[in-house]
Structures are given as C-alpha cells and as structure tokens.
C-alpha positions in Angstrom: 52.4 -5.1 21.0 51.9 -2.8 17.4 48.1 -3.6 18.0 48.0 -2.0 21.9 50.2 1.3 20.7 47.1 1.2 17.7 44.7 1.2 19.9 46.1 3.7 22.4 46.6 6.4 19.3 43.3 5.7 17.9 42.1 6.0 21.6 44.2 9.3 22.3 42.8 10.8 19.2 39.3 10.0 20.3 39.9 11.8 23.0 40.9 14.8 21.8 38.5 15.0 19.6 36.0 14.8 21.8 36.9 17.4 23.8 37.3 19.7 21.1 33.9 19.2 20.0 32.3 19.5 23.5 34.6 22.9 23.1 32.7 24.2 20.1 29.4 23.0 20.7 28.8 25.2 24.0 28.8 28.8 21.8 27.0 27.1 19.1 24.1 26.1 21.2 24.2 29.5 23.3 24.1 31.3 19.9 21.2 28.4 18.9 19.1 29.5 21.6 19.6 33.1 21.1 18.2 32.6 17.7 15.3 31.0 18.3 13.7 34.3 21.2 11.2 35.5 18.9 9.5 38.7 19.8 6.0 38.6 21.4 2.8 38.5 19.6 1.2 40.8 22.3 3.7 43.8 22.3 2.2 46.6 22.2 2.6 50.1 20.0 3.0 53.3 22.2 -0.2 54.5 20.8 -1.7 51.0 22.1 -0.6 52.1 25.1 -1.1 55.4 25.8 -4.9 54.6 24.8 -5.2 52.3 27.3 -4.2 54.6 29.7 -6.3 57.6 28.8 -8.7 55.7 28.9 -8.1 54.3 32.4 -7.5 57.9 33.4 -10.8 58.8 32.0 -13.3 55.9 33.2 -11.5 54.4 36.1 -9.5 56.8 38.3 -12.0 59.7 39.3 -14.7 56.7 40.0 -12.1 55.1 42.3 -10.9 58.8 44.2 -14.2 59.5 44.5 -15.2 56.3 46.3 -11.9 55.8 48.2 -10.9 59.1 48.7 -7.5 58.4 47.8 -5.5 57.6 44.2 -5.8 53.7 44.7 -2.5 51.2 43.5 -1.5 51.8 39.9 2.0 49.7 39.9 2.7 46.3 41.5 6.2 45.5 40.9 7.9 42.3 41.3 11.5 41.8 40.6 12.7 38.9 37.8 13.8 36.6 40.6 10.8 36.6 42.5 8.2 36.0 39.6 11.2 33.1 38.2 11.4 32.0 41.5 7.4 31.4 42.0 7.0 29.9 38.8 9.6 27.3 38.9 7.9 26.6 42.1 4.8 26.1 40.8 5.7 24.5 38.2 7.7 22.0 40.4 4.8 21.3 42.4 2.6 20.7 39.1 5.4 18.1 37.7 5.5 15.9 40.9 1.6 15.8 40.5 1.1 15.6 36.7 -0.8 18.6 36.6 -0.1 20.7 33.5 0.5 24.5 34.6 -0.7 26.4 31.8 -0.6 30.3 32.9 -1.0 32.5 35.2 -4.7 34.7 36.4 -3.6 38.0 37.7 -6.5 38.5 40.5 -7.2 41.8 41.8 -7.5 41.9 45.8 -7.3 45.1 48.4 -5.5 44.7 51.7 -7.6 44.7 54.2 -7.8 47.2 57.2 -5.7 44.9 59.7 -3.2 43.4 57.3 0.4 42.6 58.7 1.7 42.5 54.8 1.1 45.9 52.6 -0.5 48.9 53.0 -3.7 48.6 54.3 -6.9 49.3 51.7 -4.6 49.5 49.0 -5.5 47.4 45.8 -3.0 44.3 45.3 -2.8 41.9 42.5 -2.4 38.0 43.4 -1.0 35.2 41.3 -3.0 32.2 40.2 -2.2 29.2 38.2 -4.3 27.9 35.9 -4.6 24.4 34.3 -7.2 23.2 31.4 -10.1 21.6 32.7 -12.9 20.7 29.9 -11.0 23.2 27.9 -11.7 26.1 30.2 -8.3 27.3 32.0 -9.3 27.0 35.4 -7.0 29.1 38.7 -6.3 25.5 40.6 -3.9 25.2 43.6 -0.8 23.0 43.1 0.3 22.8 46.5 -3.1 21.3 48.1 -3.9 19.1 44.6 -2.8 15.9 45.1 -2.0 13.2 41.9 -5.3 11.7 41.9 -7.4 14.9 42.6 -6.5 18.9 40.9 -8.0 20.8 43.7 -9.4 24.1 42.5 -9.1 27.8 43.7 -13.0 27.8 43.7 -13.1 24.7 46.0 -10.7 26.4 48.1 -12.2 29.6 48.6 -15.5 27.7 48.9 -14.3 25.8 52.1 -14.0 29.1 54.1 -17.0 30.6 52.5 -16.2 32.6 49.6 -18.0 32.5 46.5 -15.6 32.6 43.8 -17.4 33.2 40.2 -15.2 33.6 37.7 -14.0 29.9 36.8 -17.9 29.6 33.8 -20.6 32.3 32.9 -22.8 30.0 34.7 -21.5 30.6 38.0 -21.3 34.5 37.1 -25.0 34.8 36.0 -25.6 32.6 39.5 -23.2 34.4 41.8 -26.1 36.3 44.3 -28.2 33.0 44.2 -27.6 31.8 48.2 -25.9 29.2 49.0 -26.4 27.3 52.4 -22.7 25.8 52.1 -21.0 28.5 51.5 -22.6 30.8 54.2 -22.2 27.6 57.1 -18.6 27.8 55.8 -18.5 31.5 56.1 -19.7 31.3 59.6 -17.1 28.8 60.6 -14.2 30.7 58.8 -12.3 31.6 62.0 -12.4 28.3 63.7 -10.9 27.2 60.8 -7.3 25.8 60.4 -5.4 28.4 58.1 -3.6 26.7 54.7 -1.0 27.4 52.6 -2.2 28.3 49.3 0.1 27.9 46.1 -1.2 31.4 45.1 1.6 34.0 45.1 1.5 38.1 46.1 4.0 40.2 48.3 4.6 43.2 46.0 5.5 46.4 45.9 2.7 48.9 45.2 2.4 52.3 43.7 1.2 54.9 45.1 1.7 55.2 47.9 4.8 56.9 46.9 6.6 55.7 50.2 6.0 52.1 49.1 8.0 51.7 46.2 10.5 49.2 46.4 12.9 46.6 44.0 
C-alpha cells in the first residue's frame, strides 16, 4: 500500500511538472522565433529607390503614353492573405508531388480588349512558380505536373500555341525561328479544352485611379 501512495505522488508531481513546463515553453519559443526574423538582404535605401524610379519616369513612361495613349499600370496590389493564401497552395500542390517550389517569376501580361477580369488593355502582373531544373529555375505548373512528370509553363503555353522564351538564352536568341507545332497549336487554340493553370493573378491595378482596391 506505501508503494502505490509512492507512485501516485511521484506520478502527481510528474504531472504538474509537466504542465508547468508546457506553460513556459510556449513564450519562450514565440520569443525564439521572433529572434531569429533577420532583416532582408535586398532592402533597399530610399536613394535606391527613388533612382529606380526616376529612372522609370525617364525611359519608360513617355515611351509607354506615347504608344498607348494612356499612363499604363504602375501598382498591382495584392493583400497578405491572398499572396499567403496562393503560396501555401502552391506549395501544397508541390509537396503531394515532390516537386520542390523554389520562387516565384512575376510575369508581365496586359488584359486583353474582351476580358471579363480587370480593366481591359491595362498591364497586369501574373504569378509563376518556379522549380530547379539542370540548375536553371524554371516557371513549371504544379497543378497539371504530376509525380512522375514536372510539367512546365513553356510546355503549357506551347500546347495552345504560344511561344514562351524566357526559360534559356537559347530559346531567346531562337524565339522568331518558326515553328510548325506551335503555329498548328495556335490554329487549334479555340477548339481547345480550357485548363486550370497553377499560375496566380486577380489584382488590383493602379491607375486607373477608379481601380484601386484592398
């Protein structure tokens, strides 16, 4: 009977000792993490910046008034949640198919004249993820790659007939060659099924002032 009451104490006292430990180590580990948020390599200095945008104001903007006839997009804003939401997507999609998601390409579109989403021949940006393939980072799609096969942007794009370049300086230095694929593909486009891509957009764009949104 003394060894059971024993136990029980030494039982009891492991108890609360336990629970006074898990007490403490939540603030320790909050103030851990805290810690270790290190500032960016790539923030920049306000001269840095306002550089950059002189010099955008210089080269860029008359060129693109001139041709357009109108201030094209300057801001796309997306809120925290979206752009967490989208990447914990993404990277969801790459975990389930042991593709390693290594960044993000920011791609520079325009909507188009009849487009249902934005403001029509305003300048957009589009979100691509990218994974290391032969050491290049290459835009692939996580949502049509399956676990035997990382399916690229290029391949994508190349099935309804557009000639993406930008994945090697090879392609680049051969992107007006002609290609009987991709124009057969072009010609086809619209009998086409339509895919879901696991490339990301839907902002906000500035100007046009009216457009601005959270």
């Amino acid at each position: 009977m003394k060894t059971i009451r024993i136990m029980l104490v030494v039982l009891a006292i492991s108890a609360i000792t336990f629970v006074a430990c898990q007490k403490e180590e939540t603030p320790l580990g909050t103030i851990t993490e805290t810690e270790l948020v290190q500032k960016p390599y790539n923030i920049l200095m306000y001269k840095e910046m306002i550089a950059m945008l002189e010099h955008y104001d210089k080269t860029r903007k008359p060129v693109l008034e001139q041709a357009l006839g109108f201030e094209d997009t300057r801001i796309n804003h997306y809120s925290i949640d979206k752009l967490e939401k989208y990447i914990k997507y993404v990277k969801q999609l790459s975990k389930d198919k042991g593709i390693e998601f290594t960044g993000i390409n920011f791609v520079s579109g325009a909507y188009p004249e009849n487009t249902s989403e934005g403001v029509p021949n305003y300048q957009n940006i589009m979100f691509i993820p990218t994974t290391e393939i032969e050491g290049i980072q290459i835009g692939f799609d996580p949502l049509q790659s399956s676990k035997e096969k990382i399916v690229t942007i290029k391949e994508m794009l190349a099935s309804y007939g557009y000639n993406w370049v930008y994945d090697s300086k090879e392609d680049y230095d051969n992107r007006n060659k002609k290609n009987k694929q991709l124009d057969e593909n072009f010609n086809k486009r619209e009998e086409m099924l339509d895919l879901e891509s696991g490339t990301g957009n839907k902002t906000h764009l500035s100007p046009p002032r009216h457009n601005i949104g959270s």
